[in-house]
TORPA-4810 file (N, C-alpha, C, O; in nm, 3 decimals):
<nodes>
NODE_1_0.085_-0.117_0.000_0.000_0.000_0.000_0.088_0.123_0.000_0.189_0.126_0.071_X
NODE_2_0.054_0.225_-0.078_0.144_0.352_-0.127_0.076_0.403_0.024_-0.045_0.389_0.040_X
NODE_3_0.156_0.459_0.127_0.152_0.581_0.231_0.208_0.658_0.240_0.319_0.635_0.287_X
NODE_4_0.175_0.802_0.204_0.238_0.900_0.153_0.350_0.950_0.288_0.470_0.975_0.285_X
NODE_5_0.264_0.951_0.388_0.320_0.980_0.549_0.407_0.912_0.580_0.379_0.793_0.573_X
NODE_6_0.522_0.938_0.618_0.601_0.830_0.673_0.573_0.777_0.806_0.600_0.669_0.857_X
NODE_7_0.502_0.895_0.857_0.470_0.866_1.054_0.365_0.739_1.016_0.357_0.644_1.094_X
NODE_8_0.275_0.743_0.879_0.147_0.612_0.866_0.252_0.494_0.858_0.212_0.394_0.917_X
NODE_9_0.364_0.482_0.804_0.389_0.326_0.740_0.461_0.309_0.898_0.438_0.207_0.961_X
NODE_10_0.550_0.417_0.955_0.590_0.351_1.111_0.478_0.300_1.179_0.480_0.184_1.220_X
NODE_11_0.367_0.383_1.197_0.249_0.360_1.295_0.173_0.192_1.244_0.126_0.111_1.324_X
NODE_12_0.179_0.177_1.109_0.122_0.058_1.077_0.168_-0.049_1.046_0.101_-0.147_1.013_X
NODE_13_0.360_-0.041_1.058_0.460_-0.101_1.090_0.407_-0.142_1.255_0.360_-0.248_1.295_X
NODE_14_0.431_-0.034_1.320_0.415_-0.115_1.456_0.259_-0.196_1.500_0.246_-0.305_1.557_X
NODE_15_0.151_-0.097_1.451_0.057_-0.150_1.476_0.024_-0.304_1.418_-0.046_-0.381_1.483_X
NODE_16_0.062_-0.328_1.335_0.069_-0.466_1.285_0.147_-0.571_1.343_0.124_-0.692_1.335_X
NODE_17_0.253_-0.505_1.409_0.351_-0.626_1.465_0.260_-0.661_1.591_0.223_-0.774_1.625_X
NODE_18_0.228_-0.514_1.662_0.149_-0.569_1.817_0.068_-0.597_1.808_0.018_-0.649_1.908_X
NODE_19_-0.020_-0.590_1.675_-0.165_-0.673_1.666_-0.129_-0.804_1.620_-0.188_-0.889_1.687_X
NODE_20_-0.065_-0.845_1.542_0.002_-0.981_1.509_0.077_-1.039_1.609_0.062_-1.161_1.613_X
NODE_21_0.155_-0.991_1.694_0.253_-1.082_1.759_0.235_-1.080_1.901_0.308_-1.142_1.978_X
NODE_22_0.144_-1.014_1.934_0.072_-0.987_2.101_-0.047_-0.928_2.130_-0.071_-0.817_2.179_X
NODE_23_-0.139_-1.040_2.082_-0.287_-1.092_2.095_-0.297_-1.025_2.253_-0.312_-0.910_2.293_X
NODE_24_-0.283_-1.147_2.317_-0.306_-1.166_2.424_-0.257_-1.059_2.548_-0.314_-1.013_2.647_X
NODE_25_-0.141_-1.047_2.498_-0.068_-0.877_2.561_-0.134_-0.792_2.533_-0.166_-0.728_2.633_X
NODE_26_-0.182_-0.747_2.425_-0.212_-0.639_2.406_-0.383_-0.601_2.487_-0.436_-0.498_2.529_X
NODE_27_-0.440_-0.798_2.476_-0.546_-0.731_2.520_-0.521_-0.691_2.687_-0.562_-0.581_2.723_X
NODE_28_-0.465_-0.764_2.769_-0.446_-0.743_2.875_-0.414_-0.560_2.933_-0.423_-0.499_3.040_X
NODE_29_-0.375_-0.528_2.790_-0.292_-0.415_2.811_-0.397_-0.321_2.840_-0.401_-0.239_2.932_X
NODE_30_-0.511_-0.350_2.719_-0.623_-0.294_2.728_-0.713_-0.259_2.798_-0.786_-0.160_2.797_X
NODE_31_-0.701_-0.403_2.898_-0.831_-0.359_3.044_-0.707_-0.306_3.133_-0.744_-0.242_3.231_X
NODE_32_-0.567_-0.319_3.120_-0.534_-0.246_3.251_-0.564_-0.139_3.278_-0.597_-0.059_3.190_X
NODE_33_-0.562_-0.103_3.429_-0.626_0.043_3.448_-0.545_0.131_3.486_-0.586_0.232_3.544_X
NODE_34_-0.415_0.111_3.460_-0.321_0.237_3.446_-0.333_0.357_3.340_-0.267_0.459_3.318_X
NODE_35_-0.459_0.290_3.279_-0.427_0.409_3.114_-0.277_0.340_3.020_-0.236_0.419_2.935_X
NODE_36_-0.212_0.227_3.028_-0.129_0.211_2.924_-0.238_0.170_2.793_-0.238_0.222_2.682_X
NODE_37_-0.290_0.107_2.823_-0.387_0.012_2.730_-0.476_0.127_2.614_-0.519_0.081_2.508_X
NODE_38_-0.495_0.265_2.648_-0.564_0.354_2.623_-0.469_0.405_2.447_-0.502_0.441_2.334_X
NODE_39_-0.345_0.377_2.522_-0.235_0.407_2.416_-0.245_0.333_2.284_-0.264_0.366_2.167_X
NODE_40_-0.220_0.191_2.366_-0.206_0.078_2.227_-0.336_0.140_2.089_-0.330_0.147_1.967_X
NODE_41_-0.458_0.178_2.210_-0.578_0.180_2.133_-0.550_0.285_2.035_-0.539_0.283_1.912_X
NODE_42_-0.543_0.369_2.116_-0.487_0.498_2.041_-0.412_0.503_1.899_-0.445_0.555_1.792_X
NODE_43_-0.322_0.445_1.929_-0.237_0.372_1.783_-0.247_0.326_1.701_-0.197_0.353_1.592_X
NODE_44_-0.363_0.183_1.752_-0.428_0.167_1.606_-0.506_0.237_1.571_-0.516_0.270_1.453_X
NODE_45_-0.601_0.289_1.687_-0.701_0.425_1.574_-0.678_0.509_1.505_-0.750_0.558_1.417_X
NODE_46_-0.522_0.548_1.553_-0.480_0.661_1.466_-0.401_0.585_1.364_-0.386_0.654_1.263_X
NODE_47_-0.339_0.456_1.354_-0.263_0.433_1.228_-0.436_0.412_1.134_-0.464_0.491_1.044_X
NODE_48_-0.510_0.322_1.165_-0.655_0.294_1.108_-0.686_0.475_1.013_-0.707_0.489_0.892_X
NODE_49_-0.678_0.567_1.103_-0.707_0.692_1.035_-0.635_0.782_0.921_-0.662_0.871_0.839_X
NODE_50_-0.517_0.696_0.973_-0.440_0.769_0.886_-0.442_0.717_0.766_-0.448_0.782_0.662_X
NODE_51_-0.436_0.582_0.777_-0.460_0.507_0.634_-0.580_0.524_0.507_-0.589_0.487_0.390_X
NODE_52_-0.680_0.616_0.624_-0.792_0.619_0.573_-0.784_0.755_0.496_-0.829_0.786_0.385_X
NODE_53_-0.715_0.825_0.587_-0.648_0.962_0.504_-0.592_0.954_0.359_-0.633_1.026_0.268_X
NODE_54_-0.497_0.862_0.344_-0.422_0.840_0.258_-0.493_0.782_0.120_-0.459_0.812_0.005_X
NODE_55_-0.616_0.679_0.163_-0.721_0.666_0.075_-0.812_0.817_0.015_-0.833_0.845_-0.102_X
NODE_56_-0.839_0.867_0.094_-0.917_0.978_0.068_-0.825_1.064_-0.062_-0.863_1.093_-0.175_X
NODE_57_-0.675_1.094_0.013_-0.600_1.111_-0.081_-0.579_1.107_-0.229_-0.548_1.192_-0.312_X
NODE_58_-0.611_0.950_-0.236_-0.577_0.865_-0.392_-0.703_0.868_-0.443_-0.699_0.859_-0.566_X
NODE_59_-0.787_0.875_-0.410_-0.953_0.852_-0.437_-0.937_0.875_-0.594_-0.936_0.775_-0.666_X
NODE_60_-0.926_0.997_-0.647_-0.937_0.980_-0.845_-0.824_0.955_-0.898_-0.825_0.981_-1.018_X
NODE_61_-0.712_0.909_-0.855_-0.596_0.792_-0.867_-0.676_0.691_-0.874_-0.753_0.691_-0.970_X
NODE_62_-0.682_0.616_-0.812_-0.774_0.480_-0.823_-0.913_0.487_-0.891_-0.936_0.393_-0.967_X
NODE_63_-0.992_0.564_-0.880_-1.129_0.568_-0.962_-1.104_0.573_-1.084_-1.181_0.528_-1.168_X
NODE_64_-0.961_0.646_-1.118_-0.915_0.661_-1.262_-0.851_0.542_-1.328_-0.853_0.526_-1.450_X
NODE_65_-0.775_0.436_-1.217_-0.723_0.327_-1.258_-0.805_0.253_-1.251_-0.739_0.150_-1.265_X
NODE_66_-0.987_0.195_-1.229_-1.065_0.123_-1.207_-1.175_0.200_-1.336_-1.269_0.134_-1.380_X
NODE_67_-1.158_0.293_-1.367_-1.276_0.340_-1.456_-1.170_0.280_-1.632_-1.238_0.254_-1.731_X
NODE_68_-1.040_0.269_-1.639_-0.962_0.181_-1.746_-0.987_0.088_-1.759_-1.037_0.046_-1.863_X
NODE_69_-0.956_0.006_-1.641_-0.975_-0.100_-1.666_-1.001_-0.216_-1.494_-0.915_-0.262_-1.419_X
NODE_70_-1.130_-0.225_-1.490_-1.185_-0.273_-1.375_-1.070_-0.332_-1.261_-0.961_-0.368_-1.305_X
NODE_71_-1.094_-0.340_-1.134_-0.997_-0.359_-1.005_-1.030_-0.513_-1.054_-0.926_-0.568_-1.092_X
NODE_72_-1.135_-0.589_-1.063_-1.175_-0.739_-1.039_-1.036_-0.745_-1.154_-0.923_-0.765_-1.110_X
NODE_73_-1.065_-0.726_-1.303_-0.987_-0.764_-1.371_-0.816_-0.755_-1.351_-0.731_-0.808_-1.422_X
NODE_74_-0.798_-0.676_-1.238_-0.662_-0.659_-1.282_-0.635_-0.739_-1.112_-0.519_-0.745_-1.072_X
NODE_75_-0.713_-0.779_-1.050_-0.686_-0.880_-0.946_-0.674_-1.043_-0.974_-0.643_-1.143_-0.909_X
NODE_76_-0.725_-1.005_-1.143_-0.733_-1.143_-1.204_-0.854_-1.243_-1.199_-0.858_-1.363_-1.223_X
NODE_77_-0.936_-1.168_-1.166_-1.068_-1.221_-1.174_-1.109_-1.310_-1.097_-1.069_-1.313_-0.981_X
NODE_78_-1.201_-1.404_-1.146_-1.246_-1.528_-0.990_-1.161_-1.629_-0.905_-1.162_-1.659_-0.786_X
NODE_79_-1.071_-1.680_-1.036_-0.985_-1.751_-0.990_-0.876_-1.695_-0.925_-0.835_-1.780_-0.846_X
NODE_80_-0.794_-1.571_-0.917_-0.726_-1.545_-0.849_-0.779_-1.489_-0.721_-0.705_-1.495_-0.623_X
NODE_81_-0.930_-1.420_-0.707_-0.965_-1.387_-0.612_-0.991_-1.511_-0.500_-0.987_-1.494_-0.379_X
NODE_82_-1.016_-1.625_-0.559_-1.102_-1.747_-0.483_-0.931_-1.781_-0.408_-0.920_-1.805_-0.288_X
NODE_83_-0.814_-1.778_-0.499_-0.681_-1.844_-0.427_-0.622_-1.709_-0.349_-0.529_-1.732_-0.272_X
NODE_84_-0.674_-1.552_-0.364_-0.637_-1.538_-0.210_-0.786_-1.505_-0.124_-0.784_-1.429_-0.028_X
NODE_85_-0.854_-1.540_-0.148_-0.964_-1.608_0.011_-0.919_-1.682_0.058_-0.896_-1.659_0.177_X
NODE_86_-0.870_-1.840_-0.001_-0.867_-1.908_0.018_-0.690_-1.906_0.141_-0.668_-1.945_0.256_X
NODE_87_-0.618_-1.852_0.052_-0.499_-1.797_0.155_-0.515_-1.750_0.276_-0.461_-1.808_0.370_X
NODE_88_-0.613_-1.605_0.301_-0.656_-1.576_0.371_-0.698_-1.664_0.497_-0.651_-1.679_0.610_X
NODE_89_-0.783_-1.703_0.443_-0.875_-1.788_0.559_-0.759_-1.882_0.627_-0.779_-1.914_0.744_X
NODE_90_-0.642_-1.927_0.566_-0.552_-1.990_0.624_-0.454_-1.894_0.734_-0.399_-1.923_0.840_X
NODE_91_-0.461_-1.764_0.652_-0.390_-1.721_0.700_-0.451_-1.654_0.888_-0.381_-1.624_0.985_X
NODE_92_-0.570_-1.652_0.876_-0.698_-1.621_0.976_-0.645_-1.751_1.049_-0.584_-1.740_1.155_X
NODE_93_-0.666_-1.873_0.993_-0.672_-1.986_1.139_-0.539_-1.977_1.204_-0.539_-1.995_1.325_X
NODE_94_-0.422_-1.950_1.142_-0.309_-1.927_1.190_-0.296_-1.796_1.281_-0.228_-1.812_1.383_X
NODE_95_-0.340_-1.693_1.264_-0.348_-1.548_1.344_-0.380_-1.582_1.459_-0.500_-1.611_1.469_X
NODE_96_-0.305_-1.593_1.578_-0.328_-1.600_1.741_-0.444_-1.500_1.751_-0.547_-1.548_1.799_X
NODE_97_-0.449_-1.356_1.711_-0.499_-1.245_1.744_-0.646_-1.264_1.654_-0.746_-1.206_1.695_X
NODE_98_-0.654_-1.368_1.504_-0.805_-1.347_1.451_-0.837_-1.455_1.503_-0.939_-1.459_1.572_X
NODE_99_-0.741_-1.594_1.480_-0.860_-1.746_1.482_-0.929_-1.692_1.579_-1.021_-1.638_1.517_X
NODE_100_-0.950_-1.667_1.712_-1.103_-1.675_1.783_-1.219_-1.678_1.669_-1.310_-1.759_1.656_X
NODE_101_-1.189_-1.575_1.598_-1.338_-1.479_1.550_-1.389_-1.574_1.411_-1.488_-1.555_1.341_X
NODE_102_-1.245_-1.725_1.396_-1.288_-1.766_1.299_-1.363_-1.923_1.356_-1.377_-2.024_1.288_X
NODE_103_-1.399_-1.905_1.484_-1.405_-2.015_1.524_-1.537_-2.049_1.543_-1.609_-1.974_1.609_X
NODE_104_-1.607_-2.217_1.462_-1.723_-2.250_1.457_-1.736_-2.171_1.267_-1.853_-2.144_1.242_X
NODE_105_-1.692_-2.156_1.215_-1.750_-2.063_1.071_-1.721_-2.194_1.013_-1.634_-2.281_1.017_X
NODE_106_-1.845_-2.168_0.952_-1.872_-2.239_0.815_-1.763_-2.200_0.687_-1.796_-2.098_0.626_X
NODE_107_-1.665_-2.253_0.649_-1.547_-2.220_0.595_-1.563_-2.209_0.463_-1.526_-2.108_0.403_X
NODE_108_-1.649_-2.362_0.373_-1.691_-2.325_0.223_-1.775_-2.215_0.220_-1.764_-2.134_0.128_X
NODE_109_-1.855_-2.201_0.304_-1.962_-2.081_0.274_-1.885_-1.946_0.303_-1.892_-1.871_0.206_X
NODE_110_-1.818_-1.897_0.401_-1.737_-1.815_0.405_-1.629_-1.784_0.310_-1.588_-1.668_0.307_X
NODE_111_-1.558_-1.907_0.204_-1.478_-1.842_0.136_-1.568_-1.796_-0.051_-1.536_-1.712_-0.135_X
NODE_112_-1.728_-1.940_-0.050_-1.790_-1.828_-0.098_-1.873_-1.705_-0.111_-1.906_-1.625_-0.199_X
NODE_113_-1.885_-1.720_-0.023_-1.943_-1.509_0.032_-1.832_-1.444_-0.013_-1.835_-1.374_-0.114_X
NODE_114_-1.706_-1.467_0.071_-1.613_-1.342_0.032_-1.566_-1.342_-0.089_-1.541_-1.232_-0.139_X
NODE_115_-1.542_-1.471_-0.170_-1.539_-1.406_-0.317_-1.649_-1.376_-0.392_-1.632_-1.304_-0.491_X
NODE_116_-1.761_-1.418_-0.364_-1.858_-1.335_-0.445_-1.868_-1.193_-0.452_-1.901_-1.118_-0.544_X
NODE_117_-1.802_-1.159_-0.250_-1.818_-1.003_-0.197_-1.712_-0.922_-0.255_-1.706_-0.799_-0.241_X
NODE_118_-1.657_-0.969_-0.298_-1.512_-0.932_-0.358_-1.526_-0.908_-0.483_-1.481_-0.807_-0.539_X
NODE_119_-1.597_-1.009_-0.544_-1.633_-1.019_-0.693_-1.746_-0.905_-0.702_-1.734_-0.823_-0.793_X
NODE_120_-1.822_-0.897_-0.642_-1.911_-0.830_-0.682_-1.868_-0.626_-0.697_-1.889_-0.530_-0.771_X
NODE_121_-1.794_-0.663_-0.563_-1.785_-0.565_-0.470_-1.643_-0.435_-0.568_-1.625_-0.314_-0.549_X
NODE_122_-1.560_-0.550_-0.682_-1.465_-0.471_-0.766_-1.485_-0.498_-0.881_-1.398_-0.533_-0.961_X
NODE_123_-1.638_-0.480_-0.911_-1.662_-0.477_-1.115_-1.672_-0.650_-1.178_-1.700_-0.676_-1.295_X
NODE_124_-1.648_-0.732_-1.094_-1.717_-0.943_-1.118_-1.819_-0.902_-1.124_-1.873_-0.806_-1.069_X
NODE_125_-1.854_-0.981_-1.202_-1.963_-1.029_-1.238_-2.054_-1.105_-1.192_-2.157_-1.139_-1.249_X
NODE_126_-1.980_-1.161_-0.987_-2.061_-1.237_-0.920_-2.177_-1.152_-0.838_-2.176_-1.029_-0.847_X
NODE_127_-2.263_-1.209_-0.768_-2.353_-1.184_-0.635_-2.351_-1.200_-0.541_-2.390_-1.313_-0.511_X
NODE_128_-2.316_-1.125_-0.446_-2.327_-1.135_-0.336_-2.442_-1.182_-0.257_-2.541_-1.117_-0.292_X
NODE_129_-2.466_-1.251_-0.183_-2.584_-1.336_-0.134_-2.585_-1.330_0.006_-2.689_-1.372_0.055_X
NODE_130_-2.505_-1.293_0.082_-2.444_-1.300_0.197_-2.530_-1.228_0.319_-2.648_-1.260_0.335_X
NODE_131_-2.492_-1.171_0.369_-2.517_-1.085_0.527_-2.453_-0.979_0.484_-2.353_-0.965_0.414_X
NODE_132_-2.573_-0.860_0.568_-2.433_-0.755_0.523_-2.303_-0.691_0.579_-2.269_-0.779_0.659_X
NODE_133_-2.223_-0.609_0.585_-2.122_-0.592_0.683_-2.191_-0.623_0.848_-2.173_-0.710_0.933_X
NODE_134_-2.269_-0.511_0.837_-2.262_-0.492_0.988_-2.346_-0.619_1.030_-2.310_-0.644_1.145_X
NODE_135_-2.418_-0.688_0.999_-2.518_-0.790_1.045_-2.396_-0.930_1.041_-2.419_-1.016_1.127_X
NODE_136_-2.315_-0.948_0.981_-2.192_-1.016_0.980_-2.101_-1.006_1.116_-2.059_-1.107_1.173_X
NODE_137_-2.075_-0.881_1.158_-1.974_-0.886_1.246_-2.057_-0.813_1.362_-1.987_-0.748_1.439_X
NODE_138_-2.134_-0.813_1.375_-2.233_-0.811_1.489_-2.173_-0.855_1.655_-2.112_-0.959_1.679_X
NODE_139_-2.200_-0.775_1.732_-2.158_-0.872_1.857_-1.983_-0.959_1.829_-1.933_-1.042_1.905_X
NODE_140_-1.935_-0.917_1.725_-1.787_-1.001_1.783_-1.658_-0.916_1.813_-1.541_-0.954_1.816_X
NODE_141_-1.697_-0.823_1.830_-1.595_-0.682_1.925_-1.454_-0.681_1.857_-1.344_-0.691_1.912_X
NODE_142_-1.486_-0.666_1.718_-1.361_-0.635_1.688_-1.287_-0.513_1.720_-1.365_-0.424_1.752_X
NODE_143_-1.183_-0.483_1.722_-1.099_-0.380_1.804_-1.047_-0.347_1.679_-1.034_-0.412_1.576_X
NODE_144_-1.006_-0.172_1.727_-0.891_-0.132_1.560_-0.792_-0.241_1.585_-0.741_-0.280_1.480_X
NODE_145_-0.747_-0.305_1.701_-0.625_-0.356_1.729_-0.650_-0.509_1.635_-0.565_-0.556_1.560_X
NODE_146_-0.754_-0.556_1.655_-0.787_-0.685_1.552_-0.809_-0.670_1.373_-0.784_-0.753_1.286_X
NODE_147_-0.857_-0.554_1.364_-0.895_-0.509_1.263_-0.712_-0.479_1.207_-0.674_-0.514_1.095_X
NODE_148_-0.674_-0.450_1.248_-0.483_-0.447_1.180_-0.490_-0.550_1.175_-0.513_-0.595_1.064_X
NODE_149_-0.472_-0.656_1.299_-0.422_-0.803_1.278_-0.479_-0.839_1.154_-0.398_-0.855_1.062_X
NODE_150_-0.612_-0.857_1.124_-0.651_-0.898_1.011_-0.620_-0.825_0.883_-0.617_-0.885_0.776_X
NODE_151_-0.599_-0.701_0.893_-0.554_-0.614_0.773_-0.398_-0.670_0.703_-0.367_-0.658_0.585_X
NODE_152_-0.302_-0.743_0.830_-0.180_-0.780_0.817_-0.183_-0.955_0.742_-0.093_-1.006_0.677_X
NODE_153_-0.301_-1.009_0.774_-0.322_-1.095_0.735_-0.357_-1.060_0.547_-0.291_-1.103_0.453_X
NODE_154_-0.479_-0.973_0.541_-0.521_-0.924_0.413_-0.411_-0.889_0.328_-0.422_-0.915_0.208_X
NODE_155_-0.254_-0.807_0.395_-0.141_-0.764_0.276_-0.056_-0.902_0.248_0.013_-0.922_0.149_X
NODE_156_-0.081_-1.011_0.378_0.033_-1.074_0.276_-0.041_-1.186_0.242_0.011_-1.296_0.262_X
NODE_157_-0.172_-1.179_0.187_-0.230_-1.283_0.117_-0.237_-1.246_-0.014_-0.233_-1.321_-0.112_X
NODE_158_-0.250_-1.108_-0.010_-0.221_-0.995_-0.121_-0.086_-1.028_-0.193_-0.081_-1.048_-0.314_X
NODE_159_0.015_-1.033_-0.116_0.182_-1.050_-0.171_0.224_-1.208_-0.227_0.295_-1.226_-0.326_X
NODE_160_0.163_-1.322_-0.139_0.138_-1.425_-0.146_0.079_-1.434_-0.291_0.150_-1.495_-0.372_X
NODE_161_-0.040_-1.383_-0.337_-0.105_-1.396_-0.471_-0.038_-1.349_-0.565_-0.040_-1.402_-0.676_X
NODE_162_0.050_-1.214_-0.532_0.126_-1.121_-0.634_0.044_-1.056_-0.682_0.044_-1.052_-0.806_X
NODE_163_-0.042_-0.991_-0.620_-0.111_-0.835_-0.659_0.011_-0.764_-0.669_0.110_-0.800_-0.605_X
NODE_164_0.012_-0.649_-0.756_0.045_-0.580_-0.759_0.030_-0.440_-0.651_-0.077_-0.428_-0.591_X
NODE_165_0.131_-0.346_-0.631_0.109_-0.236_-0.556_0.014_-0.162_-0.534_-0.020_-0.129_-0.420_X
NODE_166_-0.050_-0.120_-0.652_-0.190_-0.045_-0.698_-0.337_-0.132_-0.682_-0.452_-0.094_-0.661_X
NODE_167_-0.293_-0.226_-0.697_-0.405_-0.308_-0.693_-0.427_-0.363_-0.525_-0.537_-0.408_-0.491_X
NODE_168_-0.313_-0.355_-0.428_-0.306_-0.420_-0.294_-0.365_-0.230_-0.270_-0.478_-0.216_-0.222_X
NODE_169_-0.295_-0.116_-0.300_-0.389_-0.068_-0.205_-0.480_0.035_-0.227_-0.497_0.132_-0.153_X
NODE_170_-0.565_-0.003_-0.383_-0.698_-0.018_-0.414_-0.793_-0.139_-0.305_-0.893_-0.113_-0.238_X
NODE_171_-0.743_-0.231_-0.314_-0.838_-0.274_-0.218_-0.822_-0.285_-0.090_-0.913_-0.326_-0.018_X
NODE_172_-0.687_-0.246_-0.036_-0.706_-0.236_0.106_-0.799_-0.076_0.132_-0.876_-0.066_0.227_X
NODE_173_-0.785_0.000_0.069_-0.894_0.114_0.097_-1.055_0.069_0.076_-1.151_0.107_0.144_X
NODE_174_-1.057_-0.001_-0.010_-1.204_-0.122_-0.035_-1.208_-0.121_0.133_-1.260_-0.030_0.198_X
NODE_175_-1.133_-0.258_0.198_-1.144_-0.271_0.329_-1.156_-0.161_0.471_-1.200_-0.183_0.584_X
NODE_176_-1.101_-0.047_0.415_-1.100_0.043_0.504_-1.225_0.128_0.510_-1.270_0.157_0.621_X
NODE_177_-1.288_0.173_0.390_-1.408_0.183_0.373_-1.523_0.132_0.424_-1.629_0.194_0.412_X
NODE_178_-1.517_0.014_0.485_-1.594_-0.072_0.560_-1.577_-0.071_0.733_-1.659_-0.130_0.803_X
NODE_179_-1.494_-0.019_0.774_-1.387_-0.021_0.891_-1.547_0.010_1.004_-1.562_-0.060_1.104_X
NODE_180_-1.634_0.099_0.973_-1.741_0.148_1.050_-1.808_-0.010_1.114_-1.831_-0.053_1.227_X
NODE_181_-1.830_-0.080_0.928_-1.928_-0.168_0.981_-1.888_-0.267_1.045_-1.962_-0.360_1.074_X
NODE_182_-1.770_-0.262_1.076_-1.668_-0.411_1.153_-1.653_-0.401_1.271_-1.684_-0.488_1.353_X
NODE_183_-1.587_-0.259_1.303_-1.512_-0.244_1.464_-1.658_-0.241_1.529_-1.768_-0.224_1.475_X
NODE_184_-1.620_-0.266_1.672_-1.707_-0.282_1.751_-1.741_-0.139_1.818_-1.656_-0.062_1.862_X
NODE_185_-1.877_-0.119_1.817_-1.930_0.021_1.885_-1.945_0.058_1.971_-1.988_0.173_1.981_X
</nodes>
């Protein structure tokens, strides 16, 4: 993902490592009642914002590279979208900080929702049939701090597939765009 800020790629440098590599720390960190925990939060909300900045930024950059020639197509269409869901979701049961949230899911039906949601969602030609954001993640308290973990999961399933630069963060702003209906309220 292009971040114009350098303070965004440190902040989402770190925020990714402590949402990836200290689940369990971090949440602890969270109910402590010293106010450290207030921080962590802080960090990801503000790397989460800034990123969102940076989208706002590119907005007719990307509308201009998607009005050429569609995001689905240049992600490679169903089949490359279905092999990184399918990454993904591996990469989810492995995440200390997501598997909880993947636990008990119906896995074929989940990896076809998300490529249909995907498909549909960047110029495919599929349908989405699904739940919608917010009726999806309902009640499962995602945190900005989980919402990185999984975002860290989303870039290197992205790198894993070999998206390209433009195309990883065309759709990580896709994902960020949604950020309302996920985190917990």
């Amino acid at each position: 993902m292009k971040i114009s800020n350098p303070l965004s790629v440190a902040c989402l440098s770190a925020c990714l490592f402590l949402a990836s590599c200290g689940g369990s720390e971090t949440n602890a960190t969270e109910s402590d009642s010293s106010g450290a925990g207030s921080e962590v939060a802080a960090s990801a909300t503000e790397t989460i914002a800034a990123m969102v900045a940076d989208c706002e930024a590119s907005a007719d950059a990307r509308a201009a590279r998607h009005n050429k020639q569609p995001l689905y197509e240049r992600l490679g269409g169903h089949e490359e979208i279905t092999a990184f869901v399918e990454t993904l979701i591996e990469l989810h049961l492995t995440n200390e900080v997501v598997k909880p949230f993947m636990e008990g899911a119906d896995l074929d039906m989940l990896t076809t929702n998300l490529v249909d949601f995907i498909g549909a969602g960047t110029g495919g030609g599929e349908t989405y049939k699904g739940r919608s954001m917010p009726a999806s993640h309902a009640g499962m308290g995602i945190t900005p701090e989980v919402f990185l973990s999984a975002g860290g999961d989303i870039g290197a399933a992205m790198e894993a597939i070999g998206w390209g630069p433009d195309e990883q963060a065309e759709f990580m702003c896709i994902i960020l765009s949604m950020k309302d209906d996920v985190l917990m309220k």
